[in-house]
C-alpha positions in Angstrom: -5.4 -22.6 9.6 -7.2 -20.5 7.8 -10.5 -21.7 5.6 -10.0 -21.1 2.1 -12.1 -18.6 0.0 -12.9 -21.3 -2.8 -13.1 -25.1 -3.6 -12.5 -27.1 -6.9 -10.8 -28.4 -9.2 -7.2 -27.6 -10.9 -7.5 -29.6 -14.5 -4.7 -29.7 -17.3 -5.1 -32.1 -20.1 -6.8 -35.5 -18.7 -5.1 -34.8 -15.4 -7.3 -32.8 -12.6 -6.6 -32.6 -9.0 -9.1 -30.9 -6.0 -7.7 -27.8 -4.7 -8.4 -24.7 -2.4 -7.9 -21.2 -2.9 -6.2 -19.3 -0.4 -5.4 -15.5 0.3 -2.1 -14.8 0.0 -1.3 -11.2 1.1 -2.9 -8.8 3.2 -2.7 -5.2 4.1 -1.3 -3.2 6.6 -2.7 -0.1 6.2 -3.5 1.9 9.2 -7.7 2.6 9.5 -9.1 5.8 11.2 -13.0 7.0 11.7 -14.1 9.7 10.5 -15.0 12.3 13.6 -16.5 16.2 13.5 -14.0 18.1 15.0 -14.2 19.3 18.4 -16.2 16.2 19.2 -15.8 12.6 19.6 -18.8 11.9 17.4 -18.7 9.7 14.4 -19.5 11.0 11.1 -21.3 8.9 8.7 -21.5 8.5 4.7 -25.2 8.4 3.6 -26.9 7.5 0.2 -28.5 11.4 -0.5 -30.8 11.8 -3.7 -28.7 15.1 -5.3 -31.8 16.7 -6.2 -34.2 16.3 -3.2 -31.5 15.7 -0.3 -33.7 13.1 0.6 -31.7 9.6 2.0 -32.4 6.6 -0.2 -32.7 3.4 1.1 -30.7 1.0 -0.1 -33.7 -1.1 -2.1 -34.6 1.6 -3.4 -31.2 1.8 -5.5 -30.1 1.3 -9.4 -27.4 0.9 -11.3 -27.8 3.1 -14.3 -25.3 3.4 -17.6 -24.9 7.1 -18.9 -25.1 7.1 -22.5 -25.5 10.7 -23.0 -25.2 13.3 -20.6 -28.1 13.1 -18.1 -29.8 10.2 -20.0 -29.1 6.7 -18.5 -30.4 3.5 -18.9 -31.6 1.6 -15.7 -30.3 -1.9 -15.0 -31.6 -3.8 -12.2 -29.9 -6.0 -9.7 -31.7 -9.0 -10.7 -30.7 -8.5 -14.3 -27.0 -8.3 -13.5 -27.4 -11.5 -11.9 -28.7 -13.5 -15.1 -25.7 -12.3 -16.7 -23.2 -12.9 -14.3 -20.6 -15.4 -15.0 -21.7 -16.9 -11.4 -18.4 -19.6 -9.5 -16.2 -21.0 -11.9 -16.0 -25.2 -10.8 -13.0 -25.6 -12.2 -9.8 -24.4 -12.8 -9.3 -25.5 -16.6 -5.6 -24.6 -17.5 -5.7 -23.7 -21.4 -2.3 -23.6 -22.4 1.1 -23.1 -20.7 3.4 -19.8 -21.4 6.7 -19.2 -20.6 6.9 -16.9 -17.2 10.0 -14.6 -18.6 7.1 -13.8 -21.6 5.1 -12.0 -19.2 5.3 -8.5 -18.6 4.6 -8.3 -14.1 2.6 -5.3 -15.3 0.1 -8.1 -16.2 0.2 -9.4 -12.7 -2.9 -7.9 -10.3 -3.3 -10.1 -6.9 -1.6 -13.7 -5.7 -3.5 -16.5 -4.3 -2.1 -19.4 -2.8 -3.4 -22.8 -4.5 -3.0 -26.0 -2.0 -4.4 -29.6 -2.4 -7.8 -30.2 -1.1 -6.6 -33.5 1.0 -3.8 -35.8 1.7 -5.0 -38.3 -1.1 -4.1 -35.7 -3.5 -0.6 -34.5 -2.7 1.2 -36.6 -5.0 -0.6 -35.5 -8.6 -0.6 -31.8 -7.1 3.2 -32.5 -6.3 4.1 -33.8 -10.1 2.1 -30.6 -11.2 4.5 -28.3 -8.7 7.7 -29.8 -9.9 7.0 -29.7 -13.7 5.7 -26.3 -13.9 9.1 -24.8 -12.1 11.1 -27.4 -14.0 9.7 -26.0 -17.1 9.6 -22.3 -16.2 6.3 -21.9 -17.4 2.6 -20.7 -15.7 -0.4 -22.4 -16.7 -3.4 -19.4 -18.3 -6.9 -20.5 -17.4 -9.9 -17.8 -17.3 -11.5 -18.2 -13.9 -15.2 -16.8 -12.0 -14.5 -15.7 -8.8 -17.2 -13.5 -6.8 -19.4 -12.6 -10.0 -16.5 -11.8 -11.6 -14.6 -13.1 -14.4 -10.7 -13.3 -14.3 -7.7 -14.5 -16.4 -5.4 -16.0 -14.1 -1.6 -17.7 -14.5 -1.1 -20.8 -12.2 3.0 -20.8 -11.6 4.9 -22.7 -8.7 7.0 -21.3 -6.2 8.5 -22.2 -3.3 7.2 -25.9 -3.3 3.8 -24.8 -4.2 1.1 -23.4 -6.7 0.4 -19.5 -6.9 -2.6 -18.5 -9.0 -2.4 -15.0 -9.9 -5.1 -12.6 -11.3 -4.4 -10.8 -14.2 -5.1 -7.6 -16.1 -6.5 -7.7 -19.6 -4.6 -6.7 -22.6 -6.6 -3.5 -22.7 -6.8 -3.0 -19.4 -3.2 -1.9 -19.4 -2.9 1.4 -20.2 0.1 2.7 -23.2 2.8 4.1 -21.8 3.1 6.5 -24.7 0.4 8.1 -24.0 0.1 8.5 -20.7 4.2 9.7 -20.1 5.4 13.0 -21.6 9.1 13.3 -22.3 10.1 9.7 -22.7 13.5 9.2 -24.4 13.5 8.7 -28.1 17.2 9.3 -29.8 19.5 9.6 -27.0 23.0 10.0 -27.9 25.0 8.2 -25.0 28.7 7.5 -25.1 30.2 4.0 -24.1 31.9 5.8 -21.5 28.9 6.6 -19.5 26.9 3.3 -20.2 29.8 1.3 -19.3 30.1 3.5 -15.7 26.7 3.3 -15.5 26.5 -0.5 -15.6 29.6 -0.8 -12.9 27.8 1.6 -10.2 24.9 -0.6 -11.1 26.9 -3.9 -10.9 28.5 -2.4 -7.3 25.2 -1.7 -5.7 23.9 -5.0 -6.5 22.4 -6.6 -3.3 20.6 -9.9 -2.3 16.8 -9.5 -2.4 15.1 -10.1 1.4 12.3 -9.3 1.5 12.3 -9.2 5.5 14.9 -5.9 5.5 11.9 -3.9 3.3 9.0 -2.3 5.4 6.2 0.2 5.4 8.1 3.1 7.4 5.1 5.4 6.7 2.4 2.7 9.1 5.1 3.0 11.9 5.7 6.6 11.5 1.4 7.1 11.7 1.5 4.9 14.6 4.0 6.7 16.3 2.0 9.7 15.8 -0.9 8.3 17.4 1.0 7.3 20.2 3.0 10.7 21.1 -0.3 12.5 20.5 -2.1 10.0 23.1 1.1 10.9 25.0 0.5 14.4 24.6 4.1 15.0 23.3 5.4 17.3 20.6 5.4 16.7 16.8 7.6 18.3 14.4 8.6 16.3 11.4 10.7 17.2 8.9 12.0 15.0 5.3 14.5 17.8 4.8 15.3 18.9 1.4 14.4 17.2 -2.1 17.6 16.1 -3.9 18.6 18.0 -7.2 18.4 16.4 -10.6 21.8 15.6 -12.0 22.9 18.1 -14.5 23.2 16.4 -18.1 26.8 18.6 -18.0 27.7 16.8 -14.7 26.6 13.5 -15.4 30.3 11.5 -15.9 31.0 13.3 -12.9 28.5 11.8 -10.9 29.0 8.6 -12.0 32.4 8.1 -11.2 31.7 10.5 -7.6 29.1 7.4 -7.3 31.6 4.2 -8.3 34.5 6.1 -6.1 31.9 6.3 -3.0 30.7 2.5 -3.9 34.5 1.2 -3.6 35.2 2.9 -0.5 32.4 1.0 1.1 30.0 4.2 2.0 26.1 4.0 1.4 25.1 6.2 -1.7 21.8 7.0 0.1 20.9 6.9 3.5 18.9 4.1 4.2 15.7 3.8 5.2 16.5 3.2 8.7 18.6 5.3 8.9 16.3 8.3 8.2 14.3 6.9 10.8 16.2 6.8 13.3 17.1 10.5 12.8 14.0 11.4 12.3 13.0 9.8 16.1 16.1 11.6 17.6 15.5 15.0 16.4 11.6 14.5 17.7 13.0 13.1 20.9 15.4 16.6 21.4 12.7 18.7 20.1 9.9 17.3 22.4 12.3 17.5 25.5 13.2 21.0 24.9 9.1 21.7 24.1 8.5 20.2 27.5 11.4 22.2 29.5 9.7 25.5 27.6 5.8 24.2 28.4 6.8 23.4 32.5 8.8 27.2 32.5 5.7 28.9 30.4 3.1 27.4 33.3 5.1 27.7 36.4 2.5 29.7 38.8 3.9 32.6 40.6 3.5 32.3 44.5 -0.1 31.6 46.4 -1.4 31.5 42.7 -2.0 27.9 42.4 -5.8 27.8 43.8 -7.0 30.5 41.5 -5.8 28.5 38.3 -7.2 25.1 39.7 -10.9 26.9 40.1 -10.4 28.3 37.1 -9.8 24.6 35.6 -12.3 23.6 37.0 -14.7 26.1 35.4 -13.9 25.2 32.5 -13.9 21.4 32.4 -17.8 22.0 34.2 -19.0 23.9 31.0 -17.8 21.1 29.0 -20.8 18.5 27.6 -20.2 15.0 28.6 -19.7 14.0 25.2 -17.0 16.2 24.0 -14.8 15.6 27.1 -12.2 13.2 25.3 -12.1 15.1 22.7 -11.1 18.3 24.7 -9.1 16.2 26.6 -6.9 16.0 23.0 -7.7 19.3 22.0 -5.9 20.8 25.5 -2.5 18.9 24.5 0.1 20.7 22.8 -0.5 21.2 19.4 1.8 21.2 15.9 4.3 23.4 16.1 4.5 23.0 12.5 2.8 21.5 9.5 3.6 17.5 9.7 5.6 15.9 7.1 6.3 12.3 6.5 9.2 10.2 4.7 8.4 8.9 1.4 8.1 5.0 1.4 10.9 3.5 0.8 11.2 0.8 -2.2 13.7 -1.0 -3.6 13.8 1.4 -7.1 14.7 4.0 -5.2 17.2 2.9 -2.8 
């Protein structure tokens, strides 16, 4: 069991119960160094003065606020510190809203919230049962890490979620930042009422279990046929054209006649993947057939290319041998192209 990343207490009204903060998600994103080419040698970031070129230790560094161009004014660690809000003690709810109120754009990162003891299960129970019950999540503003954060305490799934949340002017107005939203669209009943059947045809159960992050396994993959020293050639295949506002009734019924017969709209996710690993699999095998026909040696040739191998490999630093080792596998045939992610808007 994991140890939790903060201890204290969940209060609402004259009722307060000890809890423990918990991480609730993680990531699965797929980490590489960063290496100069040819070699196998690391390549580091360092902290360079712009104007000298000189490293700066780490002590040696400010924080400093531009408030005109090239003027700044210096802050020090220790003064940040003063001001910091420091660990918030307790978790005092303020007032309870109603979760269908609340815009998930709102929403940043989940905790999981658990009673700190057995002795406590029973108050942190009532609180779990009311809250979903009532449909409502609990606003408190919280210090986490010298950092202050509103946060909505809901229950789900026999337990308490805190989430962190975005400011009100943190979120950024859609207005403004997207160009050719809709304003006066003239649609016909027809086409909403068609719309709202494909829709109502396609509807599926949400598991969450059947959704994955096809791009990690594809990089994997990649590492392993390069390891392997097998082929790559990738390829997503065309981009699908926008539907013409002329065709648009016909694509909607196209669409509710290809829903009734059964037949997947889309391809699925993996689907495409499973294409995708057959093609590479009869690309790589016909790469290979071409590679063992390009380097068959003509007769009594074979000790003149194994000194000459070996000449090679001798001239070769220590150092770099892995990476040559790589380098001497075959290489793209063409530029590398992934699948987009797939997500449930898009399916």
């Amino acid at each position: 069991m994991a140890r939790p990343m903060w201890t204290g207490v969940l209060t609402f009204g004259l009722v307060s119960v000890p809890v423990a903060l918990h991480t609730a998600t993680q990531s699965h994103d797929v980490h590489f160094h960063q290496l100069q080419r040819g070699t196998s040698d690391r390549v580091r970031n360092k902290r360079v003065n712009e104007r000298t070129g000189k490293e700066v230790d780490y002590a040696d560094i400010v924080k400093g606020y531009e408030v005109t161009e090239g003027e700044y004014v210096v802050v020090e660690p220790d003064e940040l510190e003063q001001i910091s809000p420091g660990r918030s003690r307790t978790i005092d709810i303020a007032g309870f809203v109603d979760l269908a109120d609340v815009d998930p754009i709102f929403f940043d990162k989940t905790y999981y919230l658990g009673p700190r003891g057995k002795e406590y299960q029973k108050v942190y129970a009532l609180l779990v049962e009311a809250l979903e019950h009532a449909g409502k999540a609990g606003l408190a503003m919280f210090a986490m890490r010298g950092k202050e954060y509103l946060t909505a305490v809901r229950s789900e799934g026999g337990l308490l979620e805190l989430h962190t949340m975005h400011f009100a002017d943190e979120v950024r107005d859609p207005h403004s930042e997207v160009g050719d939203l809709p304003e006066k669209v003239k649609l016909s009943p027809q086409e909403v009422k068609t719309a709202e059947q494909l829709i109502g045809m396609l509807a599926i159960e949400w598991k969450p279990d059947e959704w994955h992050d096809t791009y990690e396994e594809q990089v994997k993959k990649l590492v392993q046929d390069k390891l392997a020293g097998r082929e790559i050639a990738v390829s997503a295949g065309p981009a699908p054209e926008a539907t013409n506002v002329i065709d648009l009734m016909d694509a909607l019924r196209r669409s509710l006649e290809t829903a009734r017969k059964g037949e997947p709209t889309h391809e699925s996710g993996k689907a495409r993947a499973d294409r995708a690993q057959t093609a590479r699999a009869s690309r790589s095998q016909a790469n290979r057939r071409q590679e063992e026909h390009r380097h068959q040696s003509p007769p009594g040739g074979e000790d003149q290319q194994a000194r000459q191998r070996h000449r090679q490999t001798a001239a070769v630093p220590a150092h770099q041998g892995r990476a040559l080792s790589a380098r001497r596998r075959p290489r793209h045939p063409a530029p590398l192209h992934h699948e987009p992610r797939r997500t449930p808007a898009s399916r």
